[in-house]
N, C-alpha and C positions, 0 to 999 in steps of 0.2 A: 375538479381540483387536480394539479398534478402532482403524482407523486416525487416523494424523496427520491432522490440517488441512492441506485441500489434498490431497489424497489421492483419487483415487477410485476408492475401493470400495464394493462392494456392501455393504449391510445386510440381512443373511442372512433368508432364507424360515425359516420357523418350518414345521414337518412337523404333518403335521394329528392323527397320533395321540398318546397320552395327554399332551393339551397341551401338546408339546414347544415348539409356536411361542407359546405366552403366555412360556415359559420363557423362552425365547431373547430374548424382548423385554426381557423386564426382569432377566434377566442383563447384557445390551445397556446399559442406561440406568444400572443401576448400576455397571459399570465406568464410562462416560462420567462419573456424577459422582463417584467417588472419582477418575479421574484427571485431574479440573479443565479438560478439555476444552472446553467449553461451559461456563465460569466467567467471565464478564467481569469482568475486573477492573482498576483505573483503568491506565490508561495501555498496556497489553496494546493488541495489536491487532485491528481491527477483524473479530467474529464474524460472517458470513455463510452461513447454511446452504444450501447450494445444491444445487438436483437437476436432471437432467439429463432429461426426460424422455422424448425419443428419440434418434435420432441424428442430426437435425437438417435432417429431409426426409420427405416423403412419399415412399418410396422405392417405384419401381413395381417390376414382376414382374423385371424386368431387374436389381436388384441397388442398392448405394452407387454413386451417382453418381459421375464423376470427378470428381478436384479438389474434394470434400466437405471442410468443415471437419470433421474426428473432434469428440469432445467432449473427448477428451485435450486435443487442441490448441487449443480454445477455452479450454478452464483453462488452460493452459499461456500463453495469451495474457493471458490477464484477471489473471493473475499476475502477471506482465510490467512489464504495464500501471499496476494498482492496488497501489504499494507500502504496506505496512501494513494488509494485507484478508488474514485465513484464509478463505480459500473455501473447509468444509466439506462436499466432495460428493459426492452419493449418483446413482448413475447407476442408471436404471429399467429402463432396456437390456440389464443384466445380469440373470445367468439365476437368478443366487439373490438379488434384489432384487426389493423390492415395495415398491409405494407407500403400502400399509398400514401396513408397519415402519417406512417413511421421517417418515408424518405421526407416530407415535405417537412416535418420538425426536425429531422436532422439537417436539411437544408436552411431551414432557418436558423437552427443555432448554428452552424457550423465556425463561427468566431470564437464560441466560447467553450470549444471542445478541444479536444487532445488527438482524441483517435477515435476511431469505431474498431469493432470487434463482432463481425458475421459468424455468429453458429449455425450452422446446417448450411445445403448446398438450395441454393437459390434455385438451382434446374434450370427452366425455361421463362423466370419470370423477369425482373426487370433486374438487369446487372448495374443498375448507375447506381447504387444502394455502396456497392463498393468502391465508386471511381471520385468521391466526394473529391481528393485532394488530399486528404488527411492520413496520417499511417492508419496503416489500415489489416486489417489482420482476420483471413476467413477460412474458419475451420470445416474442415468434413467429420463426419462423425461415422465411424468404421461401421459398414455394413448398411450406410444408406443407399439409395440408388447412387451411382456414381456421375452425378449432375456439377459436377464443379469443372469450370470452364480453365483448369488451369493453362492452357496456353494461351488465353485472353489474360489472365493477372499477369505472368512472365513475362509474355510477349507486346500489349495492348496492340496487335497489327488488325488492320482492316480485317484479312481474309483468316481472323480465327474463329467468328462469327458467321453467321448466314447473310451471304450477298444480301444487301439490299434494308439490313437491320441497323438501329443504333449505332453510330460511332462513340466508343467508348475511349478517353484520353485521360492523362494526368494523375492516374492510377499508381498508388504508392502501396505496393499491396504483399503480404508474407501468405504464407499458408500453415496451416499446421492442422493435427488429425488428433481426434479423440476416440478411445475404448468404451462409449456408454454400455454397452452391453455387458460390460465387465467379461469378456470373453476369450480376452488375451491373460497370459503367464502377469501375476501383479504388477514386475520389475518393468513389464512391455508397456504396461499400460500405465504406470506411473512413469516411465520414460515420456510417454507422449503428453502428459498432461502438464509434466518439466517444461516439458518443450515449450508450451503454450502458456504457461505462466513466464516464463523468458522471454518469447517473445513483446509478452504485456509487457513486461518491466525496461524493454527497449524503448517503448513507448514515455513512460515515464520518465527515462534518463533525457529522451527528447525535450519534452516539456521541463527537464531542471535546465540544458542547455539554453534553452528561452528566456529562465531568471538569470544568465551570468553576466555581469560585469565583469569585465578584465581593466584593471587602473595599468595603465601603462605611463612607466616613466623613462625618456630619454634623451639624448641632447643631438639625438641626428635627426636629420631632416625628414627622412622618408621611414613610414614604417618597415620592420623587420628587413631594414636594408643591407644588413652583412649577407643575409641570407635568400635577397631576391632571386625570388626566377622568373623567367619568362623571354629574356632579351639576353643574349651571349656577351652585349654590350655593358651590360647593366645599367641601362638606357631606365628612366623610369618613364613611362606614360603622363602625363598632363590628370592631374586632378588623382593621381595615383590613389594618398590618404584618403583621399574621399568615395572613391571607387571602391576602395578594399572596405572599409569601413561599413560602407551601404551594404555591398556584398556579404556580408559576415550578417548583418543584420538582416537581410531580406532572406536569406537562406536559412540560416538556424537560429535566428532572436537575439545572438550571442550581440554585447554591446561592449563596445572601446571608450573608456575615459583615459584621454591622455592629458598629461599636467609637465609645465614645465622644470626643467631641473631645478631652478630658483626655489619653489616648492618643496622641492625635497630637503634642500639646503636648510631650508627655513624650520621645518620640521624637526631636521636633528640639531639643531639648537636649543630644541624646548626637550630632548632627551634627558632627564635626571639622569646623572652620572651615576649614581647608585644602583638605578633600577638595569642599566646594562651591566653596570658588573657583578650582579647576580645571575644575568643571563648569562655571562659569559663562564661565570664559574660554574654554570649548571652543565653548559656544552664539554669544559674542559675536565669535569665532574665524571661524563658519560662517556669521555670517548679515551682509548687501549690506550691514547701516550700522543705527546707533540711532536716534531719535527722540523728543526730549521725557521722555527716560527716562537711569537711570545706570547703574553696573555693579551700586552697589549693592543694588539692588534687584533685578537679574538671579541677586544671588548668595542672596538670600533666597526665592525663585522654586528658586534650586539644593538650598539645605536641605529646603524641603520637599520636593522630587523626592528625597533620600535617606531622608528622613522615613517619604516613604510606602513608597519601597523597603524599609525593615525592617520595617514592618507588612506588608509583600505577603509577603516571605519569613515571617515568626512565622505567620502564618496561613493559608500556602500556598495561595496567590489566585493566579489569573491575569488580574485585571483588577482595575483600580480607578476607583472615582467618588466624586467628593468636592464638597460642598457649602462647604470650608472657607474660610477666606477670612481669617484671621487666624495669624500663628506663634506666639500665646502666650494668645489669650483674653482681652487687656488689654484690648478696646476702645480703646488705642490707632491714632493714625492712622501712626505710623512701626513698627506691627505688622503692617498690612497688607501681604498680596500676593495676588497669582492663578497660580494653579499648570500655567498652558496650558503653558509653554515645556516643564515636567517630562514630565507627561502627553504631549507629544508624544516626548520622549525616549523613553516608554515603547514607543509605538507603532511608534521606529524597530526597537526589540529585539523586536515582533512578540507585547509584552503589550499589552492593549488598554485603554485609559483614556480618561476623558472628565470634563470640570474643572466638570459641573454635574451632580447625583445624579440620572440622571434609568436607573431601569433599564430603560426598554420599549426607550430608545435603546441602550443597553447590550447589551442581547441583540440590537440589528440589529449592530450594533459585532460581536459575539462571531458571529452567524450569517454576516455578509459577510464576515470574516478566512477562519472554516472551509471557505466555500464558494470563495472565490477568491484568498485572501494577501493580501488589501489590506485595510490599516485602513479606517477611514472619518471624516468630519466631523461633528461635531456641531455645528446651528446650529438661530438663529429662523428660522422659514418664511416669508417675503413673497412676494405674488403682485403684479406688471406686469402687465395685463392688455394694455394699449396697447403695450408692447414686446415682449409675448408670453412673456414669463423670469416663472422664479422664484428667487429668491434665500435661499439659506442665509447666515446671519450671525454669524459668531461672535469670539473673540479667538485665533484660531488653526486651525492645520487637520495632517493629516498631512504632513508630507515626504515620506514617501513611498510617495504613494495610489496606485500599482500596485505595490507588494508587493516592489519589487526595490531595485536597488542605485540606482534613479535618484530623485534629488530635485530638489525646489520650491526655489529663493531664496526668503529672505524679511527681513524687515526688526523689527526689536523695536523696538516701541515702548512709549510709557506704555500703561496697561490704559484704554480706554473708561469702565469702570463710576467710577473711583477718582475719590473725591472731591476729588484735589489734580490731575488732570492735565493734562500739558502742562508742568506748574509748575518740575519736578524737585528736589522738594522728595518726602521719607519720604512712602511711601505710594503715591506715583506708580504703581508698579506694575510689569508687564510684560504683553503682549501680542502677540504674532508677526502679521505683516500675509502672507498669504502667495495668492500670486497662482495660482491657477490656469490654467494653456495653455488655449486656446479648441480646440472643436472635438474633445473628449475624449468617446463615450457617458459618463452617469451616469446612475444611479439615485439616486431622491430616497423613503424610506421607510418606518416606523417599524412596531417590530412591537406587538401590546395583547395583554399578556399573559392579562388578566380573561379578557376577551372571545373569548380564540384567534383571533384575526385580525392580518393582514398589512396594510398601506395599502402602495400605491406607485405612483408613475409614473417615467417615462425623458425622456432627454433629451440635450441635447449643451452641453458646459460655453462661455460667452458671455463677450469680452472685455468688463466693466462700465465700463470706462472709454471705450470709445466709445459707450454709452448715457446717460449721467451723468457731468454736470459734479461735479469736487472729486469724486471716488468714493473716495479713500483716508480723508477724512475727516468720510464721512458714517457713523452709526454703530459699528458694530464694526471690528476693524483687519480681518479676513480676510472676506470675499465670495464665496461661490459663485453665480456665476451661472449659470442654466440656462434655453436656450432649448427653449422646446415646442411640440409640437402645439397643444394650445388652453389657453390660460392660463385662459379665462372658466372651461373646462370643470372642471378644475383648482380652480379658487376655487368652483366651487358644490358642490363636496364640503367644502370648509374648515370645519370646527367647532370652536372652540378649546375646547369645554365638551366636548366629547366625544371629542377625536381629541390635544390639547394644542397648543402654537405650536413645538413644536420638530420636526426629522428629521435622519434620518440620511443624507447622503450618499458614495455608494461608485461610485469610477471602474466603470465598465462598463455594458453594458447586462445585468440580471441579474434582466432579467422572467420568464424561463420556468425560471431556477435556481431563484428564488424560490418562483414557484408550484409545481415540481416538490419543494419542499424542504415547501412549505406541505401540502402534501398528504401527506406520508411522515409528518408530525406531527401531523396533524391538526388541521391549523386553516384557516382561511377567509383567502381574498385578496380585498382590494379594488382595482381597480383603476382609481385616480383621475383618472387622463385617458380614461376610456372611459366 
């Protein structure tokens, strides 16, 4: 019988005479998939197969150390710890377990798992345990023999290995080290054990990236086409939508429903008037004061926030980006609006949206929620080089960019783009002016999906108004400023034909979650202050 997730037991030795251990394997595997065990399936918790591979010490002639953490109580911990993770494991310490059985059932589930998780150092016995495909994460436990092959995980090159051994490839692999001896300073050893439940939970933000839909709504032809790159030309490739789309899915599960504007159209006509101008008085309720703007316009700004809410429920999306920028397709000017104030609503309820179609920002959106609860900003990228900031630019931003119950003031005013504003006159618009505190870590980022690559640098968020005169009503109402290490540095990576003018910015500093996450997925970091 096999056990539960989380469980550990042995996966039984197979007896060497008349085949009895082929038997036993794949009796093994096919209970495993009739009882949906290793089935992932959306919103299920996160599968982790994990193995144990000794007891978490080089134990000398003398015996288990005192005060050893067991490997019960490492699971028992990591349990704990990582809510919404099956940890699957097979401990190698037992006497009717082998590591044989272990890889050949993790090879046969391997569809309906998450990641593995390797405790102790393999040594010299078979390393494909780790090279499955899957993020993958293998810890040393402080003070074993020091058998972990770390320039084979780093590197996976031929010559890390012994001529003439296994070729190990496609290896998605982190490392991380535990205190079982409990022999380090507490804060040292709960440091490391941080570390290694972070790591886990990278894993799990992966596997949320697998259930997202993104509903994309927009009336241009080509996805996130204000913001292409690739071609100086902005030339698109043949089969582009369907390229990027496959793309995005074959790499990280993420999935695109796009609907046409007619849809949206249709949607906000079935908006009760009532139920936005409660919205609307809720926004103008929350925020320090208006500006060159009306309600009315606040309340058309509200329909489409319910608009797009029945297209996100019809099509069970957890994110949206839109291109739109009209309630009816009139080409009229007392049709327009801009949809920041919704989309930020969206963001306080912990769906992720962004008010310009742009999806490489969108998966940063969707990767920096998974990995830390905080939405993020969407904006244009400007470099100071003489002040040393960069500035994200947009008509809005999140309220609230650490993820909890605390928010930003902010102020509504008319929309920057709209061709009546200031006037308060239809059309006028809306836009949220929202300030961010100085002296906050941020990251500044965007991910290329084509490409599999990360860009990003850090920094710490800059009061703009003591930099710059009139700062409220120099282009867009919201401001990020970011002061840096080297701005020049910063700007001579800048490519707008290759890289776009737009990023993402997310409270924290979130260099090494990034790169620890870019590696579990396999894709390349740049990093643009270095």
């Amino acid at each position: 019988m096999i056990p539960a997730a989380g469980e550990l037991k042995p996966c039984r030795k197979g007896e060497k005479k008349m085949g009895i251990r082929k038997t036993a394997v794949i009796v093994c595997l096919l209970v495993l998939a009739s009882s949906g065990l290793l089935e992932a399936k959306k919103g299920e918790d996160t599968q982790i197969y994990t193995v144990f591979v000794n007891q978490g010490c080089s134990c000398p002639a003398g015996g288990t150390p005192k005060g050893l953490t067991t490997n019960k109580e490492l699971l028992h911990k990591l349990k704990s710890e990582c809510g919404g993770i099956d940890f699957i494991a097979r401990d190698l310490t037992e006497r009717d377990t082998s590591l044989k059985a272990a890889l050949d059932e993790l090879e046969a589930s391997i569809e309906g798992l998450d990641g593995v998780l390797i405790v102790g150092a393999l040594g010299n016995k078979e390393y494909k345990l780790a090279f499955t495909g899957l993020p993958t994460i293998c810890v040393y436990n402080l003070f074993e023999w020091m058998n972990v092959p770390y320039k084979l995980y780093y590197t996976e090159k031929e010559n890390s290995i012994k001529v003439g051994g296994p070729e190990y490839k496609g290896g998605r692999i982190l490392t991380a080290q535990l205190d079982r001896r409990n022999v380090c300073d507490p804060s040292v050893s709960s440091a490391m054990f941080e570390d290694l439940a972070g790591k886990i939970k990278i894993i799990q933000a992966i596997k949320k990236l697998k259930e997202s839909r993104i509903l994309v709504v927009t009336p241009n032809e080509y996805l996130a086409q204000v913001d292409y790159q690739g071609d100086a030309n902005k030339r698109f490739p043949e089969n582009y939508n369907e390229t990027y789309t496959r793309a995005l899915k074959e790499s990280l599960g993420v999935e695109l429903l796009r609907i046409e504007p007619k849809e949206f159209y249709e949607a906000v006509k079935k908006v009760e008037e009532g139920e936005a101008e409660e919205i609307a008085k809720m926004w103008v309720d929350e925020a320090q004061g208006m500006k060159d703007t009306v309600e009315s316009e606040v309340i058309k700004t509200a329909k489409s926030y319910l608009a797009f809410e029945a297209l996100r429920k019809k099509y069970n999306c957890n994110a949206v980006s839109t291109q739109i920028r009209t309630l009816t397709g009139s080409g009229k000017a007392e049709d327009i609006f801009w949809p920041g104030l919704g989309l930020m609503e969206f963001q306080k309820r912990g769906i992720q949206a962004i008010c310009q179609e742009y999806e490489n920002i969108m998966v940063a959106h969707l990767m920096g929620y998974y990995l830390t609860g905080r939405p993020s900003m969407l904006g244009d990228l400007m470099i100071d080089t003489f002040n040393n900031v960069s500035i994200l630019t947009h008509c809005g931003a999140p309220l609230n960019p650490w993820g909890d119950d605390r928010r930003i003031p902010y102020i509504i005013w008319s929309h920057a783009q709209s061709p009546v504003r200031g006037t308060l006159k239809p059309g006028s618009g809306t836009g949220a002016q929202v300030n961010y505190p100085a002296n906050e870590p941020v990251t500044i980022w965007k991910v290329y999906i084509l490409h599999k690559k990360i860009g990003l640098y850090t920094g710490k968020t800059a009061d703009g108004h003591s930099l710059y005169k009139d700062f409220d009503n120099i282009m867009c109402r919201t401001k990020l400023v970011v002061r840096v290490d080297d701005a020049k540095g910063i700007q001579r990576h800048f490519s707008p034909d290759e890289y776009g003018i737009h990023r993402a910015g997310t409270l924290g500093d979130l260099r090494e979650k990034i790169k620890d996450l870019a590696t579990l997925i396999g894709f390349e970091v740049m990093e643009e202050d270095k």
